[in-house]
Each structure stands twice: as C-alpha cells, then as structure tokens.
Backbone as numpy.savetxt, mean C-alpha at the origin, in Angstrom:
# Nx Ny Nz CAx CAy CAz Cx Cy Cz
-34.99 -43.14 -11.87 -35.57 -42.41 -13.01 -35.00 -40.99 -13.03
-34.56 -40.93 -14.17 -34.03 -39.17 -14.43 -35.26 -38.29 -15.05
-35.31 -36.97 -14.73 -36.21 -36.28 -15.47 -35.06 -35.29 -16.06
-35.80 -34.90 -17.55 -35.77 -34.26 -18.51 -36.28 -32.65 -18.34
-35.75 -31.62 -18.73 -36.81 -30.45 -18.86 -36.13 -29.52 -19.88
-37.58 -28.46 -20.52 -37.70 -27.63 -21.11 -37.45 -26.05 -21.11
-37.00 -24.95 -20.82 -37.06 -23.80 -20.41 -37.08 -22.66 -21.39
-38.77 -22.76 -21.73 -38.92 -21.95 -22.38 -39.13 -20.05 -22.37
-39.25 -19.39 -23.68 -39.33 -18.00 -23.22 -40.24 -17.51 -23.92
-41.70 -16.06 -23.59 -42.30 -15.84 -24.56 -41.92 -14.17 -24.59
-41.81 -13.37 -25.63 -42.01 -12.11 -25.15 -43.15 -11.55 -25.87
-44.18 -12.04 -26.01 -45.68 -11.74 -26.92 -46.64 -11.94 -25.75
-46.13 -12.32 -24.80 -47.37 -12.43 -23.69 -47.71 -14.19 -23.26
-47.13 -14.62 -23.82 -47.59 -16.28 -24.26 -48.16 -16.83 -25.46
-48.20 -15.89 -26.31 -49.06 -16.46 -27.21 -48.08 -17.30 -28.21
-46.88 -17.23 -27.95 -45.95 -18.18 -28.57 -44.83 -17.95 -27.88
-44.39 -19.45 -27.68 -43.09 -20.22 -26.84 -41.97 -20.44 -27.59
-40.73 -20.29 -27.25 -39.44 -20.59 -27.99 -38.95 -21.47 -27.00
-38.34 -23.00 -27.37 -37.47 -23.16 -26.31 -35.94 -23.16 -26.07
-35.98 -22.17 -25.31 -34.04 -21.54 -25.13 -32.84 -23.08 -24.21
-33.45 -23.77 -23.84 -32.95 -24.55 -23.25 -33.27 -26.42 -23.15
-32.76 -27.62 -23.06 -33.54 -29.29 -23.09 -32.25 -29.28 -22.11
-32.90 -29.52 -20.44 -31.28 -30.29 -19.94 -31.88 -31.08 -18.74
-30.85 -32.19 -19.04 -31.07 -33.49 -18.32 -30.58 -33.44 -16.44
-31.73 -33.53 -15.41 -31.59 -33.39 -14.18 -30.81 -34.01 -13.84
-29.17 -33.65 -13.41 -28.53 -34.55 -12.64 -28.35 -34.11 -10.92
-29.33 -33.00 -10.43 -29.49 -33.20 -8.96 -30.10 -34.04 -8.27
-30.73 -35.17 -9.09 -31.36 -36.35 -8.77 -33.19 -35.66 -7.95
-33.67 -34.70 -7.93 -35.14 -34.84 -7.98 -36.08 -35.89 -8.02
-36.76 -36.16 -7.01 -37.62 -36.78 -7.04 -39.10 -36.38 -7.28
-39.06 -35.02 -6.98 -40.33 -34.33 -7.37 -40.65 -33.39 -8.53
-41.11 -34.03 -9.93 -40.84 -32.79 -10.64 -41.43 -31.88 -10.56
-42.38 -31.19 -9.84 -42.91 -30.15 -9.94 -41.79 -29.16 -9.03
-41.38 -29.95 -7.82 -40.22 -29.18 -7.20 -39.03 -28.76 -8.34
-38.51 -29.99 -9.44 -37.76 -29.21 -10.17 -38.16 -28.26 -10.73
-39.49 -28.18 -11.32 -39.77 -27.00 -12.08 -39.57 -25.60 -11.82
-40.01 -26.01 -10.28 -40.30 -24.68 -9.58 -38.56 -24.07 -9.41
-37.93 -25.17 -8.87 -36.55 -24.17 -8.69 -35.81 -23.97 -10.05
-36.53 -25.17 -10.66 -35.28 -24.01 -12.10 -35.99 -22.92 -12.48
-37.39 -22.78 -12.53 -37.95 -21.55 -12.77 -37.57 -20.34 -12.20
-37.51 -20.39 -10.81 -36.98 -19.20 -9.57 -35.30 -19.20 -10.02
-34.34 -19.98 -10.59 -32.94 -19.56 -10.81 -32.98 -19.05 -12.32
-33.62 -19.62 -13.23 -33.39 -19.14 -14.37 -34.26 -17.41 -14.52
-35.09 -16.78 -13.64 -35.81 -15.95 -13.52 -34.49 -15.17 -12.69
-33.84 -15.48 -12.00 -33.34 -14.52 -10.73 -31.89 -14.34 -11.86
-31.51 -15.57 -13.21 -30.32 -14.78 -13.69 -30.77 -14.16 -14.45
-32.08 -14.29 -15.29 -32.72 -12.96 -16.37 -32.31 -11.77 -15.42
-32.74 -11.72 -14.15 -32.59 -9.97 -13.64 -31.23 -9.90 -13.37
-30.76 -10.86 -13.13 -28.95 -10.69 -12.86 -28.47 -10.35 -14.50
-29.12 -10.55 -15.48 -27.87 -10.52 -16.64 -27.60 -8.86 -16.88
-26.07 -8.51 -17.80 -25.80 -7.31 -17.34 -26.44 -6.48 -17.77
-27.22 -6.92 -19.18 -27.94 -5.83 -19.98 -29.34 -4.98 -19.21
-29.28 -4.32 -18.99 -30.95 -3.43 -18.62 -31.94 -4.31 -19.67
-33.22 -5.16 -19.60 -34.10 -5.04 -20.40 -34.85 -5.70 -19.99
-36.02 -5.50 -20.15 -37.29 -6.70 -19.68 -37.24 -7.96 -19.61
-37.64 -8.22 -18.27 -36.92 -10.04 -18.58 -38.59 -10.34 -18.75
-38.49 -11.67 -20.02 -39.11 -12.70 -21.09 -39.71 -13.06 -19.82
-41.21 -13.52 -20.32 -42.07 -14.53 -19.69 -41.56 -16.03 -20.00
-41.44 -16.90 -18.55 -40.17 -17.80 -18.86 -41.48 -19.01 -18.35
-41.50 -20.67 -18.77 -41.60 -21.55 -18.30 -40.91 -22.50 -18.75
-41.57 -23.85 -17.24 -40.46 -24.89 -17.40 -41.49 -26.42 -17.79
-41.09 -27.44 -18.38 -41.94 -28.17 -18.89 -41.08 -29.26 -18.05
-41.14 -30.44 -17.41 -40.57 -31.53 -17.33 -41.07 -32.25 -17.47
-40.03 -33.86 -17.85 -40.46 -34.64 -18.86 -40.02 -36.02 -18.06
-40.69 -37.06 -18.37 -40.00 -38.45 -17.81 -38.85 -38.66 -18.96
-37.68 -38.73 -18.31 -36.24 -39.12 -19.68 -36.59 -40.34 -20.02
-35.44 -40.71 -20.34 -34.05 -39.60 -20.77 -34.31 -38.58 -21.68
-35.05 -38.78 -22.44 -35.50 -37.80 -23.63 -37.12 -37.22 -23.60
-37.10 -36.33 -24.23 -38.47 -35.53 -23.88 -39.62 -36.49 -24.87
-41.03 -36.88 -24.26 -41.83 -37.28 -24.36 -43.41 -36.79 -23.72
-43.90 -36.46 -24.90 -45.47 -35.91 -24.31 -46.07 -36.65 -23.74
-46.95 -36.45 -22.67 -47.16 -34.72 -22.31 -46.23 -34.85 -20.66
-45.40 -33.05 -20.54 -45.36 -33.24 -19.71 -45.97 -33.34 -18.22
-45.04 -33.97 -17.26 -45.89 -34.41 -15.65 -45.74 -33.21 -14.64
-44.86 -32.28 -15.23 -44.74 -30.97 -14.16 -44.44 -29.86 -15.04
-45.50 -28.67 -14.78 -44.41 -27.49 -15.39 -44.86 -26.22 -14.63
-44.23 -25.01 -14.62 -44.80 -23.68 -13.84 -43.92 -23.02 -14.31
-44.89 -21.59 -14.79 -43.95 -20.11 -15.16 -44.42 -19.24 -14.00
-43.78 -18.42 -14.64 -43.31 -16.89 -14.29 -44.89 -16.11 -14.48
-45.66 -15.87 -12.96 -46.84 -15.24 -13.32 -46.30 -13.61 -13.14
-47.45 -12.64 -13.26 -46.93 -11.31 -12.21 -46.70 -11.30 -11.03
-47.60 -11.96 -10.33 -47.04 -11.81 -8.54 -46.53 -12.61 -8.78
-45.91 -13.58 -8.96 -44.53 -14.75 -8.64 -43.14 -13.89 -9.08
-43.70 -13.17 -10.23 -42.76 -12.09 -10.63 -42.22 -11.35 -9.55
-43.53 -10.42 -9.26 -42.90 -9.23 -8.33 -42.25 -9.90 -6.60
-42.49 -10.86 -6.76 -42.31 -11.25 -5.31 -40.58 -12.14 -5.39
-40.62 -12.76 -6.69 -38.83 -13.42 -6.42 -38.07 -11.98 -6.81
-38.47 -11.46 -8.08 -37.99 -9.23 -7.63 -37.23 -8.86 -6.59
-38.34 -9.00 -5.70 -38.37 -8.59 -4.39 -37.35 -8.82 -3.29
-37.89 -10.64 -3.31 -36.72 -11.58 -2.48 -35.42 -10.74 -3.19
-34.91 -11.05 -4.31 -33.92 -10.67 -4.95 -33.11 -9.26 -4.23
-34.07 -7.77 -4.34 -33.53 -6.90 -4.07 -33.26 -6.83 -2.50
-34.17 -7.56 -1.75 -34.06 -7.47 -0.75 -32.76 -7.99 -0.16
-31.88 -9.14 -0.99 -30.79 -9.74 -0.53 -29.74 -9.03 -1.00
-29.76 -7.91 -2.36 -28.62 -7.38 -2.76 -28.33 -6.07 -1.67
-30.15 -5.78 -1.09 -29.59 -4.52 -0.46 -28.94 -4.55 0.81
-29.25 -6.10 1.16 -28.46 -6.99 2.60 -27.57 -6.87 2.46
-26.47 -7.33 1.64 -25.38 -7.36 0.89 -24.82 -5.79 0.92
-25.34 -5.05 0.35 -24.99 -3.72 0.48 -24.58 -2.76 1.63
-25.78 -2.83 2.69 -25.89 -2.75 3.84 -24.34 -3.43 5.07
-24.23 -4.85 4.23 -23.26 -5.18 4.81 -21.39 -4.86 4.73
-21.55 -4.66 3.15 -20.51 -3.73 2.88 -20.27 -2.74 3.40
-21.30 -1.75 3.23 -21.01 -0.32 3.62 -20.77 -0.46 5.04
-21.12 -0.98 6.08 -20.34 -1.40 6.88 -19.61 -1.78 7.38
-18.98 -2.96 6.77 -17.52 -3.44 6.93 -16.57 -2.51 5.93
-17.09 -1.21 5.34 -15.97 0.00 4.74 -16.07 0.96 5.65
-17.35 1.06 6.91 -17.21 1.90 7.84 -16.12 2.19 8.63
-16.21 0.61 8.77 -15.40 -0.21 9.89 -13.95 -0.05 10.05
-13.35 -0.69 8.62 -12.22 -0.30 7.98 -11.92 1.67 8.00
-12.67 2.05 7.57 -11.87 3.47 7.76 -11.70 3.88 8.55
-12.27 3.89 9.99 -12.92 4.01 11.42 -11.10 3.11 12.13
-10.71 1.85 11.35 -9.77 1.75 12.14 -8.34 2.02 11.48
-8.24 2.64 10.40 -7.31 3.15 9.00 -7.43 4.44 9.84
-8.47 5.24 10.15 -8.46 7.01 10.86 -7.18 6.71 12.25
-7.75 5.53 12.98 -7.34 4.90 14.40 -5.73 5.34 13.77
-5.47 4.47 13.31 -3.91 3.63 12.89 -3.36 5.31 12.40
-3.85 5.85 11.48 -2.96 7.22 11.20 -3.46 7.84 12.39
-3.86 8.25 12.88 -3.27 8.92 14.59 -2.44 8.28 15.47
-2.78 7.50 15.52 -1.56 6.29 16.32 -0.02 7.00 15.28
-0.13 6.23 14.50 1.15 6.89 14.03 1.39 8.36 13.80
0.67 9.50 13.29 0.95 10.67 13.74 1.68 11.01 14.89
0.96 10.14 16.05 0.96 10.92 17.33 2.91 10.19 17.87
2.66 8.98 17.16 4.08 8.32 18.00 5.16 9.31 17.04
4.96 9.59 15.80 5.96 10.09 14.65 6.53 11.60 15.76
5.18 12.06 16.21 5.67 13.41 16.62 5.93 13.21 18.32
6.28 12.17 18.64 6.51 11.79 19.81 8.66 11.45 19.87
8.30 10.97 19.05 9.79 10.61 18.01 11.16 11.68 17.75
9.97 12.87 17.40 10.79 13.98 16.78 11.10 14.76 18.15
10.22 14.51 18.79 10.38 15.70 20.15 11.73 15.41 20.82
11.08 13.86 20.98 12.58 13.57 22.07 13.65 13.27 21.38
14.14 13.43 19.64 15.08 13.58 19.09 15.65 15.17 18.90
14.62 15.89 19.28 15.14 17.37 19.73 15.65 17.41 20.57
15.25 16.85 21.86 15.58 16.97 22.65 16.77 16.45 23.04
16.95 15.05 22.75 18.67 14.56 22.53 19.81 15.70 22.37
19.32 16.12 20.69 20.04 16.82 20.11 20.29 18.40 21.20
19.53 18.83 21.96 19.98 19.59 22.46 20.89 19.22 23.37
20.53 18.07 24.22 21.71 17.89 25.16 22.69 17.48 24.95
23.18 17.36 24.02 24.27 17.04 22.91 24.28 15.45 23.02
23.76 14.83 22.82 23.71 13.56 22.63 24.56 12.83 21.07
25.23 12.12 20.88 25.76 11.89 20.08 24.48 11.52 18.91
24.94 12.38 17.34 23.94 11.91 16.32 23.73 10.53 16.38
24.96 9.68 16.05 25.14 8.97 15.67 24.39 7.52 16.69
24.21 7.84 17.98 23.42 6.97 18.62 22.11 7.70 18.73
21.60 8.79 18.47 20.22 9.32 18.36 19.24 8.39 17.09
20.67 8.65 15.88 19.65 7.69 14.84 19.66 6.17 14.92
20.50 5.74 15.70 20.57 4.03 15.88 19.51 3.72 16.46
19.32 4.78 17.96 18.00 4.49 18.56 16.87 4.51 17.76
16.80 5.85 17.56 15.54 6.00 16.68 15.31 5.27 15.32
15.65 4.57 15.14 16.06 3.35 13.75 15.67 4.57 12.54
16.87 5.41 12.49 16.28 6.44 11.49 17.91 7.24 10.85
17.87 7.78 9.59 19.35 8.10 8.96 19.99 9.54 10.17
21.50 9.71 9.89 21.48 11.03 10.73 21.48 12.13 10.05
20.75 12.04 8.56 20.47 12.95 7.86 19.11 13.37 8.74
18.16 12.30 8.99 16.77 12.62 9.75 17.09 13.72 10.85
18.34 13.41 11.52 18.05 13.51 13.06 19.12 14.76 12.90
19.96 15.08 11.91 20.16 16.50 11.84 19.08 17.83 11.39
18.13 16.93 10.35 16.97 17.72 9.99 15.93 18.09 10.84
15.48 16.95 11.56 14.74 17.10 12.89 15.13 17.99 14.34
16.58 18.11 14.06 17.08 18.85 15.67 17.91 20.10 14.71
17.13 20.59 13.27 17.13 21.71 12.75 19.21 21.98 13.12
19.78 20.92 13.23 21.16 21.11 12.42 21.88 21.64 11.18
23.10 22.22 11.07 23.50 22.09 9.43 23.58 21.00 9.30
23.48 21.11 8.03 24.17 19.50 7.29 25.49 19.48 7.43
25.65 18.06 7.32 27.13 17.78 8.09 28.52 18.19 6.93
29.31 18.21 7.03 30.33 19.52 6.39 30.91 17.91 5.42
31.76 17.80 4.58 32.54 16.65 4.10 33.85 16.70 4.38
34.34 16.12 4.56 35.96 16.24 4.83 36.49 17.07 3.69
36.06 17.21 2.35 37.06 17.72 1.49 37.09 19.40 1.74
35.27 19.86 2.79 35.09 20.98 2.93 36.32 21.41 4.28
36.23 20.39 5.17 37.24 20.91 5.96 38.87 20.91 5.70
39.15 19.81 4.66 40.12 20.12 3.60 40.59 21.03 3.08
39.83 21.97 2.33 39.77 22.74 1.74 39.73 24.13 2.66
39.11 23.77 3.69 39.45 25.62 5.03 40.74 25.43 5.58
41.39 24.03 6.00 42.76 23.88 6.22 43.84 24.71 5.39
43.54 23.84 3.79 44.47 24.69 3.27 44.39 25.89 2.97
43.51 26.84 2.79 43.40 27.89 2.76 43.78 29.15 3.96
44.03 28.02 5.06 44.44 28.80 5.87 45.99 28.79 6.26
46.32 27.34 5.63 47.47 27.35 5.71 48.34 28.26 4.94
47.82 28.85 3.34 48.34 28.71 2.58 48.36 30.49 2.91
47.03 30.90 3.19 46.99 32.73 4.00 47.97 33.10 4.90
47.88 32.02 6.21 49.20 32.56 7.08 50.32 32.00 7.17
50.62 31.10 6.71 52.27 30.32 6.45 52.77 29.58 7.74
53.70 29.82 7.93 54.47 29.59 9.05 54.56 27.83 9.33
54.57 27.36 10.75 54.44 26.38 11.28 52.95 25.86 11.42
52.66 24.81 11.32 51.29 23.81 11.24 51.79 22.79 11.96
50.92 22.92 13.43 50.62 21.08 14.20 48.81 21.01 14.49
48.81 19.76 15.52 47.67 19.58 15.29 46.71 20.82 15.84
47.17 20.64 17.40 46.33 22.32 18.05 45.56 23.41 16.97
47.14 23.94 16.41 46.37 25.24 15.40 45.57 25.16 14.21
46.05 23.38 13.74 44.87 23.25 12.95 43.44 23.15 13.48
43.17 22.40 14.39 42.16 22.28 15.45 41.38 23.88 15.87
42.65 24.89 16.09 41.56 25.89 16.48 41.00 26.94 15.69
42.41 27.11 14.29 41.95 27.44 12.98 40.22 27.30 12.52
40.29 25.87 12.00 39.02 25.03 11.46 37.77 25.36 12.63
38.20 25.48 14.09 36.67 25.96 15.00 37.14 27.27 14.24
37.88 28.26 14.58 37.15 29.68 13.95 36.56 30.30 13.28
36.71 29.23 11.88 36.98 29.26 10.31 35.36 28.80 10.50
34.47 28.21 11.63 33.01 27.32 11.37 32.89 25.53 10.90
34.36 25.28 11.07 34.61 23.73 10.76 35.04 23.17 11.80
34.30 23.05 13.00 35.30 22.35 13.89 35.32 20.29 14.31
36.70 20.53 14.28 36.88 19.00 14.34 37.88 18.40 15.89
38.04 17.07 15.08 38.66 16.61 17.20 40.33 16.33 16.63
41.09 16.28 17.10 41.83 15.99 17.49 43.22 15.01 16.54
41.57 13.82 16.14 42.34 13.20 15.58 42.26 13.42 13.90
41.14 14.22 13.86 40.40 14.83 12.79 41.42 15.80 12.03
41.56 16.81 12.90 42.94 17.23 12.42 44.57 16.28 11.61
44.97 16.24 12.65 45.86 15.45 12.11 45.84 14.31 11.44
44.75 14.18 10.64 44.42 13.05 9.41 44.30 14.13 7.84
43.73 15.73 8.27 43.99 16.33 7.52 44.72 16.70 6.72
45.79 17.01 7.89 47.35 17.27 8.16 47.92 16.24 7.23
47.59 15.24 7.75 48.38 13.84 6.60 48.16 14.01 5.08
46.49 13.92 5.16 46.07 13.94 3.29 46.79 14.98 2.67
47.19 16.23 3.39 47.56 17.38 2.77 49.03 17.58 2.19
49.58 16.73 3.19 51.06 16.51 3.13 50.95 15.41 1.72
49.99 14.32 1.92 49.86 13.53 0.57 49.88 14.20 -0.10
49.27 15.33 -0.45 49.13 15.83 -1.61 50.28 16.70 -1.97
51.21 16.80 -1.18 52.45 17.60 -1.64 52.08 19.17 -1.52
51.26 19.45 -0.99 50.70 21.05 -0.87 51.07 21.36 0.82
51.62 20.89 1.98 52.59 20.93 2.53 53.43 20.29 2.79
54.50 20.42 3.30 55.34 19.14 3.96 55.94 19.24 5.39
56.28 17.83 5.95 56.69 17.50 7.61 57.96 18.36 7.42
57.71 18.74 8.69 59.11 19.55 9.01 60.06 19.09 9.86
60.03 17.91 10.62 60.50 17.28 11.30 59.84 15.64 11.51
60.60 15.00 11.20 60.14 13.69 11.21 59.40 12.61 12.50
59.77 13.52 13.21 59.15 12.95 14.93 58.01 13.27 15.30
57.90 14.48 14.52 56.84 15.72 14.87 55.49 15.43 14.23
54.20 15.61 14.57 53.21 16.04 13.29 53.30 17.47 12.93
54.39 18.15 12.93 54.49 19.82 11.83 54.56 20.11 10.44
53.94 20.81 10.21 54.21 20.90 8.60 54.35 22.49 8.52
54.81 22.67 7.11 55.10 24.55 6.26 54.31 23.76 5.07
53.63 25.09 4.75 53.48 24.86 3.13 54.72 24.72 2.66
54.49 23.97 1.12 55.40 23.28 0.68 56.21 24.21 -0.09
57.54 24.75 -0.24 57.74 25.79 -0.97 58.88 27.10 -0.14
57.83 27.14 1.50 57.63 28.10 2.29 58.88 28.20 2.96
C-alpha cells in the first residue's frame, strides 16, 4: 500500500488552508503518522532555509490511503509553537556546529599557511647568505646559480655585483683604446688595457675580441702567424 499526502499552508492563523503541495510516498512508509511527522519537520526546516527573510506559514500535513487522495485522512500533524520553537532550535543549533567547525578548520589552515611562510622566509634568507658568501670567496657565478637552482642575474643581485658587462661593451673599450693609442695590439695588452679601462676579461676573451674587430675591418693582422693587429689605416 502507498500513501498519498497533502502539505498544506495557513498564514491567518488556521482559519483557512491552501494546499501548496499532493505527493505520492515513494520512501515506502509504513507508518503514516511517521510520514507526516517527517515531512512536516523537512518541509518546516526548508521554510527557514529559504533565502528570503519572512515568517514562515503555519504548515500541515494530511495523509491519505492512495493512490489518490480520499476522505478522511488516517494521519496528519502541523506546526504548533513549541514544535516550532524547538525544530528552530535543533536547526540553529546545527548551523552554529557547522560554523564552529569551519572557523576552525580556517584556524587551522592559517596557523599552518603562517608555518609554511616562515619556513620559507627563513630557508629564502638562508639561501641568500650562503650565496654571499660564495660570491665572496669567489666562487664561480655560474655554479652558484646551478646550485642554487636560481638565474645569475639573482646571484649577481644577491652578492650586490655589477651587472654583467656585454661583449659589445667590452667591444667597444677595446676599440676605443685601440683607436686613442695606436701602435701594435696582441692579446696581453688587450687583456690589461680592458682590466684598467674596468672591463676585465681572460685570455681567450681577448683574443676573440681581437678577431670580431679585425672582422669588422676597424683593425687589421699584422702578421699572419701572429694574433697582432694596427688599426686599420695606421
């Protein structure tokens, strides 16, 4: 046997019923007064859940032997005042559980979000120290930032370096010095030129200079065995 029910609403006090709802029990109930009662307590607990602010309607439930509604019904129960104030109650009492439980598990979370940025603060500036410290003992940039999985733009900024010069800058102090004092050019004087000048390079650094420059026809070899050059002209 299926039961049937009614779920009506008054907002006059009772003195007249509308019915907002006819729907057929398919949780299988055997007791209708038990159905009454729990659709009464859910359809009451979404009146206070709905989003609008407003007095929730004096609500009852009528059930019926089905399939279809037939008088009179065998179970029904509303919404008194204390049945009122007391599912209210239950109600707030579980949202403020709920609440309670949040604000705790956001305690929680920030408590280990505070953790985690000190942790990393503390390793970041743990990082930088002993990349100073590299850098003072002249440690090569270039394996300071491999270690430190970091650019060697970082690790010149961090060990308060210049920025690193471009070849066209040391290019450009070559020829200018070539072009001021003349004479003979090998690798040495380019080498100790460029340290005086605030550009200093190695060895082979030089004499790659030496080459581009000669590319460019702004000096030339003076001997073919040799790396020497004159400005071109000279």
């Amino acid at each position: 046997m299926s039961y049937i029910y009614a779920v009506m609403t008054s907002t006059d006090g009772g003195a007249t019923w509308t019915t907002v709802a006819t729907v057929t029990d398919t949780a299988g109930y055997t007791d209708p007064a038990k159905l009454a009662s729990d659709t009464l307590d859910s359809r009451y607990r979404d009146a206070l859940l709905a989003p609008t602010v407003q007095a929730v309607p004096l609500l009852a439930v009528h059930v019926f032997d089905g399939p279809v509604i037939s008088a009179p019904a065998i179970a029904t129960d509303s919404i008194g005042e204390n049945r009122q104030w007391k599912e209210t109650g239950r109600l707030l009492s579980e949202i403020a559980a709920d609440l309670r439980q949040f604000e705790d598990e956001k305690k929680t979370a920030e408590a280990q979000l505070l953790s985690v940025q000190t942790a990393i603060g503390n390793a970041r500036a743990r990082l930088e120290g002993v990349t100073q410290a590299a850098v003072r003992m002249g440690m090569p940039q270039i394996d300071i930032a491999h270690a430190a999985d970091r650019s060697r733009e970082w690790v010149r900024k961090i060990g308060n370096l210049p920025p690193q010069e471009t070849g066209e800058d040391q290019k450009t102090a070559l020829l200018k010095a070539i072009q001021a004092a003349g004479g003979t050019w090998n690798t040495r004087r380019a080498v100790n030129v460029l340290s005086e000048t605030g550009h200093p390079v190695t060895d082979k650094r030089a004499r790659q200079l030496l080459r581009d420059l000669a590319a460019a026809e702004v000096i030339t070899k003076t001997d073919p065995s040799t790396a020497t050059y004159r400005p071109t002209g000279d």
